[in-house]
N, C-alpha and C positions, 0 to 999 in steps of 0.2 A: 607492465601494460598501463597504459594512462586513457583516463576516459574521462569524460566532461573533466578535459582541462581548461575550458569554458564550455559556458551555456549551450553556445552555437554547434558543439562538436555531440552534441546530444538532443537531434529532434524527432517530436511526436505530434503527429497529427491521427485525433479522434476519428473513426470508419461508422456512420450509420448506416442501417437496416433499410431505413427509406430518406428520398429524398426528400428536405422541404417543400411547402406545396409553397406558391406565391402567393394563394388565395384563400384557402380556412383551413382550420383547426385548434383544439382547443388550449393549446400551446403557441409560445412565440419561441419562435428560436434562435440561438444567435452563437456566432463563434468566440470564442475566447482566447485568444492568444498574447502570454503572460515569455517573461526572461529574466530567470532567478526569481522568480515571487513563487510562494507555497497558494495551494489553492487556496484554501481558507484565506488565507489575507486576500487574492484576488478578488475574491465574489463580496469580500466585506468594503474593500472599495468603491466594486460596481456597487452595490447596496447602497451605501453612503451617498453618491453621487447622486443614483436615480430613485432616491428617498424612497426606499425599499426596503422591509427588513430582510437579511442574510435567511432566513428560513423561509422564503419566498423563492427562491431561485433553487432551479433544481440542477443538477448535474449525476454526472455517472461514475463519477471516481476523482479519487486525487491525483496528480500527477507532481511527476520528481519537479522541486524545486531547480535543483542544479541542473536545468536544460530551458530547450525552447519549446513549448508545446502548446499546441494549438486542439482546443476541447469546445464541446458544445453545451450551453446552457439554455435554459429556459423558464418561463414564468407562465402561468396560468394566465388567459385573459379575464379581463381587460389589463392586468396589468403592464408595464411598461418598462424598459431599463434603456439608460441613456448611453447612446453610442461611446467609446471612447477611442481616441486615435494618439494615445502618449507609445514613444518607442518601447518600453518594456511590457506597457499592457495596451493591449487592443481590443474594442467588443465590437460586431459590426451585426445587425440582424441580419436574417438570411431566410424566415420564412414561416409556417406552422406544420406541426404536427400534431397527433393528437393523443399522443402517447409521452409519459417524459423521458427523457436521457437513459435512465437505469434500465428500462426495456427493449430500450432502441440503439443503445452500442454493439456491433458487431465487433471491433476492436480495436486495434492501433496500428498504423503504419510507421516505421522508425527510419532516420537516419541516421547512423550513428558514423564517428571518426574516432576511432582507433590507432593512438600511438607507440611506441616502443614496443615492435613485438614482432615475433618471429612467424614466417608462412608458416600458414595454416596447412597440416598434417594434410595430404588428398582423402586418407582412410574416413576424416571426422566431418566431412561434403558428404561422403557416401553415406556415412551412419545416417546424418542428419537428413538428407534426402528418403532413404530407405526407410528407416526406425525412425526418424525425430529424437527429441531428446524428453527426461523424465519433467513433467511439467510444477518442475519445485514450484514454491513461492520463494522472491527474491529476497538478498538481503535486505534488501531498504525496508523491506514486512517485521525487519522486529526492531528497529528504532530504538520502541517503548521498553526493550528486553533490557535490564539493570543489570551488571553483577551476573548476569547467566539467571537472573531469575523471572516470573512471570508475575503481573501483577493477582494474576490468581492463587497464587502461594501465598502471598501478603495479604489477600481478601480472606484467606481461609484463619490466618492469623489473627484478626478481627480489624474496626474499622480505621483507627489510627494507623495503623501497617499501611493498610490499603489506600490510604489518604499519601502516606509519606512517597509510596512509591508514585503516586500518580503525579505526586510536585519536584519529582528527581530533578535535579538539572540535568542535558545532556552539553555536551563542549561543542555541536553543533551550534546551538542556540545563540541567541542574541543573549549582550553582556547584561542588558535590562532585566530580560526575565532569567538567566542563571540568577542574579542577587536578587529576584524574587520570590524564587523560592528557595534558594539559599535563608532567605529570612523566614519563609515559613516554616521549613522544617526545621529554622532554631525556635522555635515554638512566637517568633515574633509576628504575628497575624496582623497586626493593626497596622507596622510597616508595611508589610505584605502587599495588604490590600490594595495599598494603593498605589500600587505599580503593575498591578494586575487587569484583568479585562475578561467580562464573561465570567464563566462559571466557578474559576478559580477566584475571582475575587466577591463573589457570594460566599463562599465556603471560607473563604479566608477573613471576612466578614464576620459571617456567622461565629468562624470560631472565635476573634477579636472581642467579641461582646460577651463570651463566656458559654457559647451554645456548646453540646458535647460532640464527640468524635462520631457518635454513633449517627446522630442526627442531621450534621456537616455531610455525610456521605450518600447523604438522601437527595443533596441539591449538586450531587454530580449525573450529568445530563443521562437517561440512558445508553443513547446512542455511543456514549463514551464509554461506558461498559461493555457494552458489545462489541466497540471493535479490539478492547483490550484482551476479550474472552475468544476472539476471533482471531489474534495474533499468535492465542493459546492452541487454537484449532490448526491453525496452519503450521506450526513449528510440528504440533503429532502427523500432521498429513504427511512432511517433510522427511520423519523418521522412520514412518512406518514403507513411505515409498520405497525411501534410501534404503532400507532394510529386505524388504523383498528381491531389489534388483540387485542388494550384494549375494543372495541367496542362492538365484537360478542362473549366475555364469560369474567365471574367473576372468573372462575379458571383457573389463571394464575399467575404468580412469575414475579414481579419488581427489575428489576436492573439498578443500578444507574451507569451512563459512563459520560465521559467528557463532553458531551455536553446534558445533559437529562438524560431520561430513558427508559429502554428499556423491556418492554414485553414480556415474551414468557408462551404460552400457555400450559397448562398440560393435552389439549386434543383434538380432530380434529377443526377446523375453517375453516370458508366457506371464503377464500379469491382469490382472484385471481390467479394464477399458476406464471406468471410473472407481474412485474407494469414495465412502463418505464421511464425511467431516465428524469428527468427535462431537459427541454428546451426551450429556451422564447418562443418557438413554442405551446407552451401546455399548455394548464390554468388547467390541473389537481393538481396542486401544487399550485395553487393562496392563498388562504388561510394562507400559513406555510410560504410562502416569506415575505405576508405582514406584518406578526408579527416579521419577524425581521427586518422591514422597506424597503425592497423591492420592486419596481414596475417591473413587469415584463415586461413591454413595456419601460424599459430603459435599457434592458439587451439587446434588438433586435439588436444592432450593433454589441452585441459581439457572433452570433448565430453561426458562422464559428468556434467558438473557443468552443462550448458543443457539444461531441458526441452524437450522438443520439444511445442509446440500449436497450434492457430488459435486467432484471434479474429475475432471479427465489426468489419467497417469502420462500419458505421453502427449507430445502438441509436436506438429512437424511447420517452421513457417512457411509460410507462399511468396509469391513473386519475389526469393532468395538473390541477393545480386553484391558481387564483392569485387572489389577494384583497388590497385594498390596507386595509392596519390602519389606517393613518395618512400624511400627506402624505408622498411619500417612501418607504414604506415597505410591503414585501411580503411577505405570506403565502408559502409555497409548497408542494403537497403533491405528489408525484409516487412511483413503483415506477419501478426501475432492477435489471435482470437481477445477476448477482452479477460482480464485477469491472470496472463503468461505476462513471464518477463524479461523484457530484452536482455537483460543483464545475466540471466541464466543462460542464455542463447552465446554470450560471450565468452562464458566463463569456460564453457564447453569446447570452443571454435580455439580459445586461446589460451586455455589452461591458466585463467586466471580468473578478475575482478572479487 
């Protein structure tokens, strides 16, 4: 199966809660429509142009690089962001609310095109219609995942570990930053540095001048811990799902992801509506930590830094609509709540991605 064999063959448009007003609120709001740009780079260009700092604009998620997708941003008044109208990135206001992004995403609309692959089973419409399917997190959720490991395992190791893993190169990356930190994990920092940007090149900085590891890991942002502890949180959501629903029935289809496999049912299951996110506060996960060598009573320092939430075990999507373009090849238009992933919707419909 092939998917975003370009940009275009993979688009998201952001679904709010309300509509912009044309006349107050304490918000401005405005669309953002990027192709092939990661978000982070998007919003640091808007910033740049409409001389704004990047921690000023607020949004409700990242969205996959390798597609077209069109999200909503916003900035507190008085302040302002300047329109843009270049073909890969686009910003256009659109209006106030008085709430930001992360309150007011109900979720995503997708269009996706699907190639090489065979119709779709009639049995896996019905699951999907009737049951829905288990509401993994997708693959693109462990990126950060090295070697099958967590940078939680490396933070337990102490602070150099936990430094090395967070400068991994990945082979997606741009060639600049792979030999950036290529050069820092050969302990050359004062290279480093300066091919770096943001927090990495504080840290790479600091270590340059002779600061210690221990202290370097203090000028990693937290927001950056938390989503690394959060990547942690979702791979147990994943296991502990996958686990139940291989438990309460034999008819069900295995799929195999980066870090495991993953279960989903081809008929109703008696599981809980939502499970909650791991937290050294909860020993409902003791089990799945300890098999990757985990003690959760040494996670307890870092409880400030895991959110605590539920999520829903199963998502069923809306307005489901499938069309074959050409032999081979599918249409697909579907709504998914915010935090489901199209790509698990795939995987299931086509025994693949």
């Amino acid at each position: 199966m092939k998917v975003k064999s370009k940009p275009g063959d993979f688009k998201v448009f952001e679904v709010l809660k309300e509509k912009p007003s044309k006349r107050d609120g304490k918000y401005r709001y405005y669309t953002l429509f990027k192709r092939g740009i990661e978000t982070k780079e998007a919003i640091g260009r808007v910033a740049k142009l409409s001389r704004v700092s990047p921690k000023e604009i607020l949004y409700g998620g990242l969205k996959d690089k390798n597609a077209e997708t069109t999200q909503f941003i916003a900035v507190r008044r008085p302040l302002k962001l300047k329109e843009i109208k270049d073909e890969n990135l686009r910003l256009c206001f659109v209006g106030y609310l008085d709430r930001p992004p992360k309150e007011l995403i109900e979720g995503n609309r997708f269009e996706v095109l699907v190639r090489g692959v065979r119709k779709v089973p009639e049995e896996r419409f019905r699951v999907l219609e009737d049951v829905g399917i288990p509401n993994y997190y997708g693959e693109q959720r462990f990126t950060p995942v090295r070697g099958g490991r967590f940078f939680v395992q490396e933070l337990l190791k102490g602070p150099k570990c936990a430094l090395v893993s967070l400068f991994a190169p990945a082979g997606w990356e741009s060639s600049l930053s792979r030999r950036a930190k290529k050069l820092f994990i050969q302990g050359k920092f004062k290279e480093a540095s300066s091919l770096f940007r943001g927090w990495r090149r504080k840290v790479s900085d600091f270590l340059s001048r002779g600061g210690s590891f221990e202290e370097a890991l203090k000028l990693v942002p937290k927001e950056e811990i938390e989503f690394q502890l959060n990547v942690f949180q979702s791979y147990l959501f994943n296991r502990l799902l996958s686990d139940l629903i291989k438990g309460k029935t034999p008819n069900l289809v295995k799929f195999k992801y980066k870090l495991g496999y993953l279960y989903y049912p081809l008929e109703s299951v008696s599981v809980p509506v939502e499970l909650p996110a791991f937290t050294p506060k909860l020993d409902l996960y003791d089990s799945l930590i300890s098999q990757i060598g985990v003690d959760r009573k040494s996670l307890f320092h870092l409880s400030d830094y895991f959110h605590s939430f539920k999520r829903k075990t199963f998502v069923k999507p809306k307005d489901f609509e499938i069309e074959e373009v050409n032999k081979g090849s599918y249409l697909l238009k579907f709504f998914l709540p915010s935090g489901s992933y199209a790509t698990n919707l795939l995987r299931f419909l086509f025994s693949a991605v």
